[in-house]
C-alpha positions in Angstrom: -121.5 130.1 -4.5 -123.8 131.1 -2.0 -126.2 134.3 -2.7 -123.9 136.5 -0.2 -120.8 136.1 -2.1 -122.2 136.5 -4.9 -123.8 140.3 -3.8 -120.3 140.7 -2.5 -118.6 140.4 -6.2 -121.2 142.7 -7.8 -121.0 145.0 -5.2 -117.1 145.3 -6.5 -117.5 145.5 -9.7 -120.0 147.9 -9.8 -118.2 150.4 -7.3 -120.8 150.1 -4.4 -118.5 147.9 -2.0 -118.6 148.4 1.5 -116.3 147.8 4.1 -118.4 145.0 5.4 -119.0 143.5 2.3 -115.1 144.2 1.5 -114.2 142.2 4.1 -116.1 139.5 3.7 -115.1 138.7 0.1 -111.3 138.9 1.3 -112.3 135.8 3.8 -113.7 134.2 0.8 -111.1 134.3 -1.4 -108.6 133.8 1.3 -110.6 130.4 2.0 -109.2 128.4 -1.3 -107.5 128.9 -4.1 -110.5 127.3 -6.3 -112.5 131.0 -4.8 -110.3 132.9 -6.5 -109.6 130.9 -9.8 -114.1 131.5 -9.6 -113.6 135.4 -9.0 -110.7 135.6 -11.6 -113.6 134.4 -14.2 -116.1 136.4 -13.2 -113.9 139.2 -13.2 -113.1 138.5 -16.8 -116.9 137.9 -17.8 -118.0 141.1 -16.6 -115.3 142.9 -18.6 -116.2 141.0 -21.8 -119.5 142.2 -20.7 -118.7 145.7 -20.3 -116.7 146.0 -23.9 -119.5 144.6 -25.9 -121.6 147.6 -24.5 -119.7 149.7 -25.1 -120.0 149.3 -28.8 -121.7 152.0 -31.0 -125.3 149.7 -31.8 -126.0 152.1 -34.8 -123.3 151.3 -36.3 -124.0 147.4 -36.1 -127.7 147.7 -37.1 -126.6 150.0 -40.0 -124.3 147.2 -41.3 -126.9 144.7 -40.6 -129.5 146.7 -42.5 -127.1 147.5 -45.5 -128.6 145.2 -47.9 -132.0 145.9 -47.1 -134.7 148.7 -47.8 -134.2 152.3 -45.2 -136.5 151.2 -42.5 -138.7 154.3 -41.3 -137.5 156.8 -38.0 -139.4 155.0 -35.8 -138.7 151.4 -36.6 -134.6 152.6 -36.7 -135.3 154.0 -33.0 -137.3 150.9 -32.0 -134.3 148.6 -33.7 -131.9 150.9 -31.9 -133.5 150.5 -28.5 -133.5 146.5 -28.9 -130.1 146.0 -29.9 -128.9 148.7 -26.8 -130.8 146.5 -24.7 -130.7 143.1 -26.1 -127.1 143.0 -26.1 -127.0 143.5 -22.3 -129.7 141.3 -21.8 -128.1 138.6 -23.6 -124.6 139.3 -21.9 -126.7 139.2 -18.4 -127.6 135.6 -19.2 -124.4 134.9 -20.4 -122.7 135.9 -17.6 -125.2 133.8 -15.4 -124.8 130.7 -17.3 -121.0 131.0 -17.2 -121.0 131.3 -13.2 -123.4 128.2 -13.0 -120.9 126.0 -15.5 -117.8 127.3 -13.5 -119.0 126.6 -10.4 -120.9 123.4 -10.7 -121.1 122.5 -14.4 -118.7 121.0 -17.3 -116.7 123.6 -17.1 -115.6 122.6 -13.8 -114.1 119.5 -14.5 -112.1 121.4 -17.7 -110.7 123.2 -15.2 -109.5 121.1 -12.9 -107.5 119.4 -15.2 -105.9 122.7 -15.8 -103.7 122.5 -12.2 -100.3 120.5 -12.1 -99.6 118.5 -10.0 -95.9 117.8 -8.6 -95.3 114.6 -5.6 -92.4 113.4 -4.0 -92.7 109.7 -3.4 -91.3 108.4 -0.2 -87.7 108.1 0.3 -87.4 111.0 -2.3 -87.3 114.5 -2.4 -87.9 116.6 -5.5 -86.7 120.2 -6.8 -90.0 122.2 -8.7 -89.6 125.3 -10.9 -92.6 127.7 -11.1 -93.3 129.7 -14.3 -92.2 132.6 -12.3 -88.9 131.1 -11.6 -89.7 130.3 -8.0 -88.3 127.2 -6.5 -90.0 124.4 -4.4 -88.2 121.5 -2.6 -90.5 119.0 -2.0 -90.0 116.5 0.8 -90.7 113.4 0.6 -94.0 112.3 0.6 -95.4 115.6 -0.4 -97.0 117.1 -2.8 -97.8 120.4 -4.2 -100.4 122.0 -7.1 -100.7 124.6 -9.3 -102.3 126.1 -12.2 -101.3 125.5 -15.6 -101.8 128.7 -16.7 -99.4 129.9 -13.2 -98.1 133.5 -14.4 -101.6 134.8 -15.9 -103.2 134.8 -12.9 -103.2 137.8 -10.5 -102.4 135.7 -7.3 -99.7 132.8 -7.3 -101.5 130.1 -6.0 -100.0 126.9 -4.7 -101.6 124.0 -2.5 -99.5 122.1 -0.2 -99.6 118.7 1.3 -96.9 117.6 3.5 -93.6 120.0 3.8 -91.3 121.9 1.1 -89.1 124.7 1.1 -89.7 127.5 -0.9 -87.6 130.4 -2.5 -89.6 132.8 -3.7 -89.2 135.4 -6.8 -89.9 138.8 -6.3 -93.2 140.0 -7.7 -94.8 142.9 -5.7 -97.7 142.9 -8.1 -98.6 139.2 -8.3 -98.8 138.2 -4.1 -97.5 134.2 -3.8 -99.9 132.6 -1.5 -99.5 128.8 0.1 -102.8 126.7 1.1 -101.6 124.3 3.5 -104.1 122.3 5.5 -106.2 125.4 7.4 -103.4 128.2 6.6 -102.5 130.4 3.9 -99.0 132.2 4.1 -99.1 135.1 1.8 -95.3 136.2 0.6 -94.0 138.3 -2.0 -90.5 137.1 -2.2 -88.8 135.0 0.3 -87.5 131.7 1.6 -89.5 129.7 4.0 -90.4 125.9 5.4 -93.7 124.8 5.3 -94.9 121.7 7.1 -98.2 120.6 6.9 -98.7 116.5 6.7 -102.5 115.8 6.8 -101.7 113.0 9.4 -99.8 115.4 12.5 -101.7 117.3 15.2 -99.2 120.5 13.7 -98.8 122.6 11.0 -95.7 125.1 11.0 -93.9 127.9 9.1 -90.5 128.5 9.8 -88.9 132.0 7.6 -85.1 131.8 6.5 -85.7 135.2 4.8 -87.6 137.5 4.1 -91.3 138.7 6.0 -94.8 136.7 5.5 -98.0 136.5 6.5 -100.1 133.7 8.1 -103.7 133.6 8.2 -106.1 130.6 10.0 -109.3 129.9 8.1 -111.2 130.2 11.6 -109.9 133.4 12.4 -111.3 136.8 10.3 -108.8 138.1 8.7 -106.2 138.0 11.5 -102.7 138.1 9.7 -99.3 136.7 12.4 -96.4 138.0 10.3 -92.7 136.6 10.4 -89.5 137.9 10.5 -86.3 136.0 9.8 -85.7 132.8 12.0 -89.3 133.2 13.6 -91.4 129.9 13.6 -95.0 129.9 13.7 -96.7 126.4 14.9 -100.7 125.9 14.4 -102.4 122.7 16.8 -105.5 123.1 18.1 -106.6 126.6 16.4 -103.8 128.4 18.6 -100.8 130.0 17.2 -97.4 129.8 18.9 -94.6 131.9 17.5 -90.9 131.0 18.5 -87.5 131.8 17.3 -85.4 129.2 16.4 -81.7 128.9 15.3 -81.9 126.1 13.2 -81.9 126.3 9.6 -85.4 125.9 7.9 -83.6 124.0 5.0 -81.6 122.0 6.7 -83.9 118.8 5.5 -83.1 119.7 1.9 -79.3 118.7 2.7 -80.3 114.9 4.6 -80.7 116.5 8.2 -83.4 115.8 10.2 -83.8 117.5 13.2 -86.6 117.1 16.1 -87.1 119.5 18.2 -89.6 118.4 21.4 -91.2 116.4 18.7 -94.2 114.2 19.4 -92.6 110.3 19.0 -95.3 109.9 16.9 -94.0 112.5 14.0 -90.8 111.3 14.7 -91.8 107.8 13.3 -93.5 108.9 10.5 -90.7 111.5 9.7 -88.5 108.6 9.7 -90.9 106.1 7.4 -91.4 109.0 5.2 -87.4 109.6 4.7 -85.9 106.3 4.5 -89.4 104.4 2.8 -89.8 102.0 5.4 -92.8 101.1 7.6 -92.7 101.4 11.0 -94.8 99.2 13.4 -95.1 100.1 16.7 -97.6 101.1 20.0 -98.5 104.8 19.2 -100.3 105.1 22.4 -97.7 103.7 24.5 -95.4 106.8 23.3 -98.3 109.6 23.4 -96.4 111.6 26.0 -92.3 111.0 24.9 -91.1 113.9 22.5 -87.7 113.6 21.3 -84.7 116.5 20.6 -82.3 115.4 18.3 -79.9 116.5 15.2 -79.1 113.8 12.6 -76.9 115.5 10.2 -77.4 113.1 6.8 -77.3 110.1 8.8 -78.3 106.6 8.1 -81.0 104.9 9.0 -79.1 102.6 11.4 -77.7 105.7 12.9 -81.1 107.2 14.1 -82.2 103.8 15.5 -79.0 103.6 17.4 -79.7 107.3 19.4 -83.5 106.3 19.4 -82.2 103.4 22.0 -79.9 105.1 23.8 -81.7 108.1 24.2 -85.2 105.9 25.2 -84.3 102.6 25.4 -86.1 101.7 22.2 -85.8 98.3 20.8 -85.9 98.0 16.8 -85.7 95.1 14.2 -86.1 95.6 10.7 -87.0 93.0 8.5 -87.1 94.0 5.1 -89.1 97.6 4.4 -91.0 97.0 8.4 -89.2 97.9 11.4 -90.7 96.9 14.7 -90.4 99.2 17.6 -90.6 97.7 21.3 -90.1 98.6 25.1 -89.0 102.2 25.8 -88.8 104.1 29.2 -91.9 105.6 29.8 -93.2 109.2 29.4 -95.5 110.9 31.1 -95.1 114.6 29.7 -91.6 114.4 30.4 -89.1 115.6 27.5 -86.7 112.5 26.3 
């Protein structure tokens, strides 16, 4: 934690924030959910902190001196003024030590192992439950993490790799917040597609219900929000916001649908569905994108409209299919 954020957080706790220093923290936290797991603890530390001083220290040193002779006014004063101070002295270097351990130290790795992790392997898709009763579907080869400890904290943090669905409980208190590649879509209960695979050019959100917000990590604290049917695609630092009429869930049921899809992410959509490899010359199909509905059809099907539509050649042998010829594309839609 660098010495910035760090000023930042006192400046909260202690009442002096500014809106500078305001906003700046929200960037921060807005960053990763690791940021605001770190605040959450400091947070708590500094309340422990302010508890313990608030305890009555003649009281203590009274106990403490119970069993001993009545020390004189001036040593009870000077005993009095120690333990006032000492104790926040002590909780100062506490506090510091804590932050170090957290952010660097053994405590670290305790806390890593406190997130869950959830994957669907390829071929597979996978249903999770939160704590809170929200519901992921997980496509396949995707994955998803959350802490252990999910309903205690203050923000609903989940990390996504690849694409799921997600139907969101209500819980205007406790916002849900999704970390997907360089964007974090902040809900508070709502259904919505996420697809972020750390191998595509893309990242999208598509809303089936509901209203959210999507924030870049480049861009200071710009928020795009989305209504019903609105779908938000991320390439290249640049938002473009569309409305679409087909259903964000639609995967969840065996569809897939491409829509001007790169050939590319068609391929590995397919490899990823049906766990097969696919071997074939990426940069000869840079250019083709394909439209196409597939309602819960076989793999045989989508190869068949892949050659029609493109004049693809395929032969699978075993888990590999080979892809040859094609018409070609120059920035042409196929």
């Amino acid at each position: 934690m660098d010495d910035r954020i760090w000023n930042c957080i006192i400046k909260r706790l202690t009442g002096t924030e500014t809106e500078e220093s305001e906003k700046y923290l929200g960037k921060w936290l807005d960053e990763d959910v690791n940021n605001i797991q770190q605040y959450n603890e400091i947070c708590l530390l500094w309340s422990l902190s302010v508890r313990v001083g608030h305890l009555q220290p003649e009281v203590q040193v009274q106990d403490l001196l119970s069993h001993h002779p009545e020390p004189s006014l001036k040593k009870t004063a000077t005993i009095k003024h120690f333990w006032k101070y000492g104790i926040a002295a002590s909780l100062i270097c506490l506090l510091f030590v804590a932050i170090y351990q957290y952010s660097g130290g053994t405590f670290k790795q305790n806390r890593t192992q406190e997130w869950v992790v959830k994957r669907a392997e390829p071929g597979k898709m996978l249903l999770v439950q939160l704590p809170d009763s929200s519901k992921i579907w997980l496509n396949a080869g995707s994955e998803v993490r959350f802490l252990k400890h999910f309903n205690d904290a203050e923000t609903r943090s989940v990390i996504l790799n690849g694409e799921a669905y997600f139907d969101v409980s209500h819980d205007a208190g406790h916002p849900f917040v999704v970390k997907s590649g360089e964007l974090s879509t902040t809900v508070y209960g709502t259904s919505f597609n996420i697809r972020a695979y750390g191998n595509e050019a893309e990242t999208s959100v598509t809303v089936n219900s509901g209203k959210v917000g999507v924030m870049a990590a480049n861009d200071s604290g710009k928020v795009v929000m989305l209504l019903p049917n609105d779908k938000l695609v991320y390439a290249g630092r640049k938002f473009t916001k569309t409305i679409v009429d087909t259903e964000a869930d639609g995967w969840i049921r065996g569809n897939l649908v491409f829509d001007q899809t790169p050939l590319s992410e068609v391929f590995a959509t397919i490899s990823r569905k049906f766990d097969v490899r696919i071997e074939a010359d990426v940069a000869r199909y840079q250019d083709c994108r394909l439209t196409a509905r597939f309602a819960n059809q076989p793999l045989s099907s989508v190869l068949k409209t892949l050659k029609l539509a493109m004049n693809i050649q395929s032969t699978q042998m075993g888990q590999t299919i080979y892809i040859k010829g094609g018409a070609a594309c120059s920035n042409s839609t196929k």
